[in-house]
C-alpha beads as a LAMMPS data file, in Angstrom:
LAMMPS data file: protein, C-alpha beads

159 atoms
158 bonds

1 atom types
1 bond types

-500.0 500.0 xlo xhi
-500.0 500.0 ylo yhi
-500.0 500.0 zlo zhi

Masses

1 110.0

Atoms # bond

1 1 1 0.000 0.000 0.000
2 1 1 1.662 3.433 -0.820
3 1 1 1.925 5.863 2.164
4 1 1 1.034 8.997 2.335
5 1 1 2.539 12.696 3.902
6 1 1 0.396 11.794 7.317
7 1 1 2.408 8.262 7.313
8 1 1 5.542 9.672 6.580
9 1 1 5.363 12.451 9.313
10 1 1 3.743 9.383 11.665
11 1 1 7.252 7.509 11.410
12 1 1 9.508 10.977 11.446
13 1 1 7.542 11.423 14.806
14 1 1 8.687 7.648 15.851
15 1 1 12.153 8.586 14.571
16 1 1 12.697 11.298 16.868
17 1 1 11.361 10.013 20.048
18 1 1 13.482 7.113 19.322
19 1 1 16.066 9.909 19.025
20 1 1 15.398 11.518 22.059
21 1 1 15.021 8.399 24.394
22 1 1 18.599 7.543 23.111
23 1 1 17.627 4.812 20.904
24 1 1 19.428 5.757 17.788
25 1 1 22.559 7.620 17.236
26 1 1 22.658 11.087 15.165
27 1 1 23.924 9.621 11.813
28 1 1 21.544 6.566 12.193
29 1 1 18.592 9.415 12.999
30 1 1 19.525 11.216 10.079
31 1 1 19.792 8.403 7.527
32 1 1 16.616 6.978 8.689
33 1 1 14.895 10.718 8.593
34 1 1 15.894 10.736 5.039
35 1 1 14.724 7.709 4.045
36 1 1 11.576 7.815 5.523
37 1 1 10.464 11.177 3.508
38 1 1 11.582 8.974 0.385
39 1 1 9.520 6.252 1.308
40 1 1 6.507 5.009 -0.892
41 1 1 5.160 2.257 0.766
42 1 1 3.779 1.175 3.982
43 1 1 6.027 -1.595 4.296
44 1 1 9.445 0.654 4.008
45 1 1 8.195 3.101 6.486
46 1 1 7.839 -0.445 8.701
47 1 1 11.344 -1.303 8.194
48 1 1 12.419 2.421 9.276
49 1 1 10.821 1.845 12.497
50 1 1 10.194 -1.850 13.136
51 1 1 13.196 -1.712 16.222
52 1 1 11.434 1.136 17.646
53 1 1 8.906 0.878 20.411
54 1 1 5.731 2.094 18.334
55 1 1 5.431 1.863 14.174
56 1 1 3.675 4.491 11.942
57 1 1 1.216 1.970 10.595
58 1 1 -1.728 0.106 12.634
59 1 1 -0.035 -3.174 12.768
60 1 1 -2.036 -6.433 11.620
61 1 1 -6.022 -6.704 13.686
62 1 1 -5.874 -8.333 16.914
63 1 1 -6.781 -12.054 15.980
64 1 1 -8.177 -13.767 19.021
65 1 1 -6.482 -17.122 20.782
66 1 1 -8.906 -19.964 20.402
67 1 1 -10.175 -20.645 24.100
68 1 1 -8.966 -23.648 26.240
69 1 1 -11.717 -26.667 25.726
70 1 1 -12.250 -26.794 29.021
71 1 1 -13.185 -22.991 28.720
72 1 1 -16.674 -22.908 29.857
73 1 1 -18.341 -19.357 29.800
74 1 1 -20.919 -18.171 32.401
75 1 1 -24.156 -18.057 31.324
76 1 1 -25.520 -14.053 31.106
77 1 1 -27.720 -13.263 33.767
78 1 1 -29.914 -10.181 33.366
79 1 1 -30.488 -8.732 36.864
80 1 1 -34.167 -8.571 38.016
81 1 1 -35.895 -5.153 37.683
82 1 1 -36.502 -3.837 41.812
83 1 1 -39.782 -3.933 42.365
84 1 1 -42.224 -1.803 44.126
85 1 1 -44.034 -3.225 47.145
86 1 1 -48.068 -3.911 46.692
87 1 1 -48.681 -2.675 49.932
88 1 1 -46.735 0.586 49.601
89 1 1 -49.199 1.472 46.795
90 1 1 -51.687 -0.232 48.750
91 1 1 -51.010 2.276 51.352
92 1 1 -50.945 5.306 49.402
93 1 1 -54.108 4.658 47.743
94 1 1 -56.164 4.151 50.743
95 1 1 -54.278 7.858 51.872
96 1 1 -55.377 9.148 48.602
97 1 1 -58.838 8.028 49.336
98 1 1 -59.338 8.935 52.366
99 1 1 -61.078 12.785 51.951
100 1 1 -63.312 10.662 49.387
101 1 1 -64.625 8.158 51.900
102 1 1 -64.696 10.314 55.018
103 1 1 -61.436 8.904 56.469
104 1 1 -63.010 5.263 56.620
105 1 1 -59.694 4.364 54.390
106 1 1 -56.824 5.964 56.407
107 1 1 -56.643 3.209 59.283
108 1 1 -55.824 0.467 56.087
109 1 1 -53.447 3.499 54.840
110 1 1 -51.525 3.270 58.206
111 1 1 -51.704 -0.652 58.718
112 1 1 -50.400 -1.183 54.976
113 1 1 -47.924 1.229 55.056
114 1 1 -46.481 0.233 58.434
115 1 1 -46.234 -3.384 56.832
116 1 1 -44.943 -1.876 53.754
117 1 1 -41.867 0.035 55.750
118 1 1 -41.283 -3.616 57.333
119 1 1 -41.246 -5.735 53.609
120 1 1 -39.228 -2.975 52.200
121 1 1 -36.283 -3.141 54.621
122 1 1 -36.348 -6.817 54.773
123 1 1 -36.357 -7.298 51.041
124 1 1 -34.917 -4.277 49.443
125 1 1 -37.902 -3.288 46.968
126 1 1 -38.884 0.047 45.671
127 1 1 -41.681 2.183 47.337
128 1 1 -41.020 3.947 50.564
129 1 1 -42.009 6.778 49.748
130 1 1 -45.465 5.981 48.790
131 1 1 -45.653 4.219 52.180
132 1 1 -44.330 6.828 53.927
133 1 1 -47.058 9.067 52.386
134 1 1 -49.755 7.007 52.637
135 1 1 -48.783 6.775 56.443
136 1 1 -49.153 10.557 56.465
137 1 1 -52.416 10.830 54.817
138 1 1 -53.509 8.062 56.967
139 1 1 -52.813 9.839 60.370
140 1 1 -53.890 12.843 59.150
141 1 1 -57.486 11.254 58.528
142 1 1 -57.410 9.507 61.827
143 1 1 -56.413 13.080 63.407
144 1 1 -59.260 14.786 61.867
145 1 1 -61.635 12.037 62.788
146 1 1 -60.035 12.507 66.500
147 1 1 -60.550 16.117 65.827
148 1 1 -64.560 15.711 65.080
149 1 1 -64.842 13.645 67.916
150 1 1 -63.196 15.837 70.366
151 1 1 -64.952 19.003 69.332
152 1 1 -68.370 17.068 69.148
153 1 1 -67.569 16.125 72.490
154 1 1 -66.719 20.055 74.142
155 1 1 -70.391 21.020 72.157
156 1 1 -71.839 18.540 74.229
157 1 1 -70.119 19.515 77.711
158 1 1 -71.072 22.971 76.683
159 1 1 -74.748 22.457 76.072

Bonds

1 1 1 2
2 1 2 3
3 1 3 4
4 1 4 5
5 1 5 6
6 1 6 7
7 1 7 8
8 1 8 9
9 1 9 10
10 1 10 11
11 1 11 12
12 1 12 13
13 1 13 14
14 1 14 15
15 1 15 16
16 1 16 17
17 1 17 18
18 1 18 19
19 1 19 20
20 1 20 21
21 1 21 22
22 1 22 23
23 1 23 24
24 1 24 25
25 1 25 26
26 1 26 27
27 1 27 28
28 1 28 29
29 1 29 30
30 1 30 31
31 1 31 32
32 1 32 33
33 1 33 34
34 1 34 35
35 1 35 36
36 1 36 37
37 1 37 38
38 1 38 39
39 1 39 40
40 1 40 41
41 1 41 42
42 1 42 43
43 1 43 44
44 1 44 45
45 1 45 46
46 1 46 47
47 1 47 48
48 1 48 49
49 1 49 50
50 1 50 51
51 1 51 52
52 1 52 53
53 1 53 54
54 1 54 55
55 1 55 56
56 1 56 57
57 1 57 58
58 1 58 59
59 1 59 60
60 1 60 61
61 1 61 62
62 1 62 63
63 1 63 64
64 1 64 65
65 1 65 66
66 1 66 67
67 1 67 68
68 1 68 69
69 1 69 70
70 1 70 71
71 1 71 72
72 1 72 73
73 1 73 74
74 1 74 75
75 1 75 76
76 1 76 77
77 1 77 78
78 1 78 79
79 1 79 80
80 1 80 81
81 1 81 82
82 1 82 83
83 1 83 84
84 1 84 85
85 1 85 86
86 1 86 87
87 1 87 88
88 1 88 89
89 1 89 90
90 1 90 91
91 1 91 92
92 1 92 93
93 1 93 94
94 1 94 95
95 1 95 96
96 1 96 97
97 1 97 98
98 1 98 99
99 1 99 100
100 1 100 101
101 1 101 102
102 1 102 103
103 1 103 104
104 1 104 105
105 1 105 106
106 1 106 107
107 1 107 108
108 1 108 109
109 1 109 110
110 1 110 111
111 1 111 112
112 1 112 113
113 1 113 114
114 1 114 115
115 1 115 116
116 1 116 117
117 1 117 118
118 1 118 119
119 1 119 120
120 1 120 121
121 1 121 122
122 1 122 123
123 1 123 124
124 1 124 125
125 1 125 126
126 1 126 127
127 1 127 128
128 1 128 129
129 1 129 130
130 1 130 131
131 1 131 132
132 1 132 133
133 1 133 134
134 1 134 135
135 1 135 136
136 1 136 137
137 1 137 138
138 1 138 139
139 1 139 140
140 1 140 141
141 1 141 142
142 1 142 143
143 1 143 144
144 1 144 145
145 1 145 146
146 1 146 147
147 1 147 148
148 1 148 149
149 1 149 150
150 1 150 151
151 1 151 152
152 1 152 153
153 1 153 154
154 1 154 155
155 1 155 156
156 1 156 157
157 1 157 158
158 1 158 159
């Protein structure tokens, strides 16, 4: 294959740092200099610097070794997807819900998210968040039930 200017200045550049680390002496560094801006091929730049710790020209493709027969490869395993707990959204839901249905959902929104918190930390799965707020919407619900009740009950002392 014929080389071109970029070659040619690729194995000047190899010349001289073979130059500079002491690897050739100044005649041999200035015949080789010379010959390599006379080159025409590929392969006589590769001569100029085949002694030389890096060439001008991508050397041959990597072929890969054959593996061992006894060379058995581990089978791929794709990891599992984390998945959220069911009663985490279990326990957001019935927080959600419980304006809609007059607080009757927020003691389920503080028993599921409770036993959400527990599954989550034994098993690593997503969602503590959502129990954590369904947990809040669920004792805010039982608060403003407690709330009612307390205030109907001072009307009553009252009257």
């Amino acid at each position: 294959m014929r080389a071109s200017h970029a070659d040619r200045e690729r194995a000047v550049d190899v010349l001289k740092a073979g130059f500079a680390e002491g690897r050739l002496g100044q005649s041999e560094y200035e015949q080789r200099i010379t010959r390599a801006y006379q080159a025409q091929t590929h392969s006589e730049l590769q001569m100029l610097v085949a002694d030389l710790p890096q060439g001008p020209v991508p050397q041959a493709q990597f072929q890969p070794r054959p593996l061992p027969a006894t060379f058995m490869p581990m089978p791929m395993q794709m990891p599992m997807p984390v998945q959220t707990n069911g009663s985490a959204t279990g326990a957001l839901v019935c927080g959600i819900m419980t304006p809609v249905t007059w607080g009757l959902t927020s003691i389920p929104a503080v028993i599921l998210g409770h036993k959400a918190r527990a599954e989550i930390r034994r098993t690593g799965e997503r969602g503590d968040g959502q129990a954590i707020a369904g947990l809040v919407l669920g004792w805010l619900g039982i608060g403003a039930w407690a709330l009612f009740f307390l205030v109907f009950i001072l009307l009553a002392a009252v009257n």
